[in-house]
C-alpha positions in Angstrom: -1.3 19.9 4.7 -3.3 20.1 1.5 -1.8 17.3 -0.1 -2.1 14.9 3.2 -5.6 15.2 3.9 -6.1 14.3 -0.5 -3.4 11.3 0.0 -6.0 10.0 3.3 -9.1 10.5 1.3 -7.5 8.3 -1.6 -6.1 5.7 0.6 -10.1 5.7 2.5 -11.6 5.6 -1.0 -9.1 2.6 -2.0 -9.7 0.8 1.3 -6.6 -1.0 2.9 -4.8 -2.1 5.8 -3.4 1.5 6.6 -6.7 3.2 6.7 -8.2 0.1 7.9 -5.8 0.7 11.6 -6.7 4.5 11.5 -10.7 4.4 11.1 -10.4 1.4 14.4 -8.4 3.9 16.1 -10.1 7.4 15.3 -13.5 4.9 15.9 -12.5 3.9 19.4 -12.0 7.6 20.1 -15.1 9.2 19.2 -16.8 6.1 21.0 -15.1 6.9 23.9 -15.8 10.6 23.8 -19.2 10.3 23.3 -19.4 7.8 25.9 -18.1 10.4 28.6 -20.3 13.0 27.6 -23.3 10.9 28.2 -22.1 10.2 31.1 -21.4 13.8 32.2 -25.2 15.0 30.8 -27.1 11.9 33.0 -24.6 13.0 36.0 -23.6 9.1 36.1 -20.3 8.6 38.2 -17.3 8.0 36.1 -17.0 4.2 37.1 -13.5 4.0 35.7 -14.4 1.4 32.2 -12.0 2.8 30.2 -9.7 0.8 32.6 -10.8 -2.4 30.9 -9.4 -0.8 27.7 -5.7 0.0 29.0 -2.9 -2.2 30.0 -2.3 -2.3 33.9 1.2 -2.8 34.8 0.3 -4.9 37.5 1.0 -8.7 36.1 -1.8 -10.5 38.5 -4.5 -7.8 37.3 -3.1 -8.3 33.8 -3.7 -12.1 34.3 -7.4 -11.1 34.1 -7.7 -8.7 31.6 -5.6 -10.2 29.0 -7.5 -8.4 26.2 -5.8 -5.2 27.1 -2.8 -6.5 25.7 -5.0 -5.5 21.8 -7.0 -3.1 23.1 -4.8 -0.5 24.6 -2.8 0.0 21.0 -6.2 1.4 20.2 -7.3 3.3 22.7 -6.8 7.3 23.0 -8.4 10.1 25.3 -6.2 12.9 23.9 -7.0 14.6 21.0 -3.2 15.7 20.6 -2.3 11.9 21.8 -4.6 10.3 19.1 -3.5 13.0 15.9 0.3 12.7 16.6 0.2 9.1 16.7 -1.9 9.1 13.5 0.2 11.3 11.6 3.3 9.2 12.3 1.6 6.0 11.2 -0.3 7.5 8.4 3.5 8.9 7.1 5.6 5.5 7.7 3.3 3.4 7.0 3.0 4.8 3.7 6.6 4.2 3.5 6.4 0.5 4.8 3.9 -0.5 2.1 6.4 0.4 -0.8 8.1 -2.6 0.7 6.0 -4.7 2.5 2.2 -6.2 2.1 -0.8 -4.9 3.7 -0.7 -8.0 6.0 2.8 -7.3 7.5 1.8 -3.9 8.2 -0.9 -5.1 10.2 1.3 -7.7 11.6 3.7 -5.8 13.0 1.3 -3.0 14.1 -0.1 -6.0 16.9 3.2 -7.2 17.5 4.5 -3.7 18.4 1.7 -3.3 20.6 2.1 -6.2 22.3 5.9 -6.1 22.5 5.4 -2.3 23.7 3.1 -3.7 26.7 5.6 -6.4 27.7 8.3 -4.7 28.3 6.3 -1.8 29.9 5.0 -4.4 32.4 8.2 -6.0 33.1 10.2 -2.6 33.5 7.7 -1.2 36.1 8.0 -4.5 38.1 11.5 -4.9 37.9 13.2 -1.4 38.5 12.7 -0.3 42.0 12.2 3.3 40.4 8.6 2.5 39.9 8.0 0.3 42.7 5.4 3.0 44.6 3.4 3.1 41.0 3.7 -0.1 40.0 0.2 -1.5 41.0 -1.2 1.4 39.6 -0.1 2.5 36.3 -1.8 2.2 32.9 -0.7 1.9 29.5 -2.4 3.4 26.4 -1.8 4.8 22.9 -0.3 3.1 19.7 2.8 4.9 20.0 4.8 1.3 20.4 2.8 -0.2 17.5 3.7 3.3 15.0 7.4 3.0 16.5 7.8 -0.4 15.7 6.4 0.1 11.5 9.2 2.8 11.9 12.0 1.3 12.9 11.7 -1.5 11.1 11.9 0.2 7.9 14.1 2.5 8.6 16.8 -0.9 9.5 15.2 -2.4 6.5 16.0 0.4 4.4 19.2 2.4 6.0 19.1 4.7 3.2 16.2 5.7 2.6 15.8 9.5 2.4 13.0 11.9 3.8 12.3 15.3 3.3 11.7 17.3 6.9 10.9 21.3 7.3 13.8 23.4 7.4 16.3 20.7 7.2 16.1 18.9 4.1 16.8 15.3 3.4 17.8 13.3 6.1 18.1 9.6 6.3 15.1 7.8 8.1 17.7 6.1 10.2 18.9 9.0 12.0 15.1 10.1 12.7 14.6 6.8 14.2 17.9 6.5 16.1 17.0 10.6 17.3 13.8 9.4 18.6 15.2 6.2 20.3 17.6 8.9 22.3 14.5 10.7 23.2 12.8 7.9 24.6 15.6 6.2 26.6 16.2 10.3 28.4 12.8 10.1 29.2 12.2 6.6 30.8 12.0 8.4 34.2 9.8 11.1 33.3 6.2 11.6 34.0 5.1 9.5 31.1 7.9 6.8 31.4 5.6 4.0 30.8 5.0 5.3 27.1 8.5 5.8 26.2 9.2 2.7 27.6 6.7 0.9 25.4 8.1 2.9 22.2 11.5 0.9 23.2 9.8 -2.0 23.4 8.2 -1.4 19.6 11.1 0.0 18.5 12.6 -2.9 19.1 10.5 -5.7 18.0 10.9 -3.0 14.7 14.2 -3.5 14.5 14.1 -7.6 14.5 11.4 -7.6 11.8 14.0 -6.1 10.2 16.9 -8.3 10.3 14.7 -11.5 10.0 13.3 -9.9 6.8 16.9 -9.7 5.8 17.5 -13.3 6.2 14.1 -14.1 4.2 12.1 -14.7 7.5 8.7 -13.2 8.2 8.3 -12.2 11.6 4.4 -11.1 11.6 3.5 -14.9 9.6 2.3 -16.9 12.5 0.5 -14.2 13.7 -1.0 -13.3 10.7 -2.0 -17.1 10.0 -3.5 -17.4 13.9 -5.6 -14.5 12.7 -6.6 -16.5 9.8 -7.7 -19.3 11.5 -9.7 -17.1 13.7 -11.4 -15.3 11.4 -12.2 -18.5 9.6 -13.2 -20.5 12.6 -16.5 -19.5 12.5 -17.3 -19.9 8.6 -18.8 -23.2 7.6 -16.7 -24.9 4.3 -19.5 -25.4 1.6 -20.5 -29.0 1.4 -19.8 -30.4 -1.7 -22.7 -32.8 -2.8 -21.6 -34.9 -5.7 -24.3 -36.5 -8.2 -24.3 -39.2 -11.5 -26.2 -39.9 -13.9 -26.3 -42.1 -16.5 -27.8 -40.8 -20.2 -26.9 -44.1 -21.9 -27.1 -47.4 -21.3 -25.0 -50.5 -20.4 -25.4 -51.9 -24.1 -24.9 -47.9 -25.5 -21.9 -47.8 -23.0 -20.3 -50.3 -23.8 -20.5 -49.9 -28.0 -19.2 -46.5 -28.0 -16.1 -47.6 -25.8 -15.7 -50.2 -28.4 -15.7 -47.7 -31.5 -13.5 -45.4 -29.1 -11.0 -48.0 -29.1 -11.4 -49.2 -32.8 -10.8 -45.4 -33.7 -8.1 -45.1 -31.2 -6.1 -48.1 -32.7 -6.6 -47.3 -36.0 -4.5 -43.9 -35.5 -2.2 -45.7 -33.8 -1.6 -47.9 -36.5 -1.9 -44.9 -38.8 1.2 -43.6 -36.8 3.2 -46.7 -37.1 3.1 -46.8 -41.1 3.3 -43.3 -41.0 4.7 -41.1 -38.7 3.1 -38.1 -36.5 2.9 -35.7 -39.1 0.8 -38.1 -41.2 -1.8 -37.9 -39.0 -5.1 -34.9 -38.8 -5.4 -32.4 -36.5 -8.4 -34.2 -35.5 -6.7 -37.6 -34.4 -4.0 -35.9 -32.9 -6.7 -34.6 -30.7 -7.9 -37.8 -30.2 -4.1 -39.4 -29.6 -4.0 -36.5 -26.8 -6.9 -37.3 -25.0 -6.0 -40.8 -25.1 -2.9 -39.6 -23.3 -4.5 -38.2 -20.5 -7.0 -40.8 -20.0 
């Protein structure tokens, strides 16, 4: 536990995309703690905000709260929700940045997310399992965000070997494959929307995968949407562009004459002579010329 808490404190020092995710995510959950315990001291009525935060699985009250689709791989009430989730990404997503880039970590973190949300909206409007709940079910966590970074390095890199507690080194694969068994025995359980959102991230996981295999970057369009974002607002530096004139027409035009007299001198210099005749200095010159 020692060593984890001295790897975060390096990787916070160092600043990057990993500890970048976790600081938004431990952020949003202080925020949101704090928030309900001013609520509780001024005795205001809880008036159900965080709501705006989660995913509904409802698709017309989706339609207006499309930001959920970000904010909900953010958002975490429990503290056991928020640390478990944290420790998973903090652990693989070390592992995904031997291979990957910062960016594609971030990348595929959204893309989990989102792929997490979609297929927990569609499942609880298309099974009639969840048809009673179905208008009024929530989606929260960045458990389909952390399943997709592991999955797809654990198809990226099927051999990859991890040391676990009492059983010694095991392939990631069969980890992830172990977990993928979990969460398809649990899809009608009390918290089937989750597990159904870490399919939906283990899945886009395993695609990132294969289309990194075939030299195709999955998380690129996002990651160059975000770009343009980011950079909509900045202004590009106007570039003002001045001359001046030191000499004048008459001194102009006399030292582009002795240019040229110089300049065909060496060439004749060359003719007679050869290259190796010639100075460092009018070589110089004969380059110049070149570019000119």
């Amino acid at each position: 536990m020692e060593t984890i808490f001295t790897d975060l404190k390096r990787i916070f020092r160092r600043g990057n995309m990993l500890a970048d995710i976790i600081c938004v995510n431990i952020g949003v959950f202080i925020l949101l703690k704090l928030t309900g315990v001013f609520l509780m001291l001024f005795d205001v009525p809880d008036t159900g905000f965080q709501r705006y935060l989660e995913v509904p699985s409802s698709p017309s009250l989706l339609l207006y709260r499309p930001w959920t689709a970000i904010t909900y791989m953010f958002t975490h009430y429990d503290i056991w929700h928020i640390l478990f989730n944290m420790l998973w990404l903090y652990w693989f997503g070390r592992i995904f940045l031997q291979f990957f880039n910062p960016r594609r970590l971030a990348g595929l973190y959204l893309l989990g997310g989102i792929a997490g949300a979609c297929l927990f909206v569609l499942a609880y409007n298309v099974f009639p399992y969840f048809r009673t709940v179905a208008d009024t079910s929530y989606l929260l966590g960045a458990s389909a965000s952390v399943m997709a970074i592991v999955f797809a390095i654990s198809f990226y890199r099927k051999d990859y070997e991890i040391g676990l507690l009492f059983i010694g080194r095991v392939k990631l694969i069969y980890l992830a494959l172990f977990t993928l068994a979990i969460d398809l025995m649990a899809i009608t359980s009390t918290n089937a929307g989750g597990h159904i959102a870490h399919l939906g991230g283990a899945f886009l996981g395993i695609w990132f995968a294969s289309r990194m295999k075939a030299g195709r970057d999955l998380t690129a369009p996002l990651n160059r949407l975000i770009d343009r974002i980011v950079n909509l607002g900045k202004r590009k530096p106007k570039m003002h562009v001045s001359y001046r004139r030191t000499e004048s027409d008459q001194e102009y035009n006399a030292r582009k004459h002795q240019e040229s007299a110089e300049l065909d001198a060496i060439l004749d210099k060359l003719k007679r002579s050869g290259y190796g005749s010639l100075s460092a200095e009018e070589k110089r010159r004969l380059f110049n010329a070149g570019k000119n």
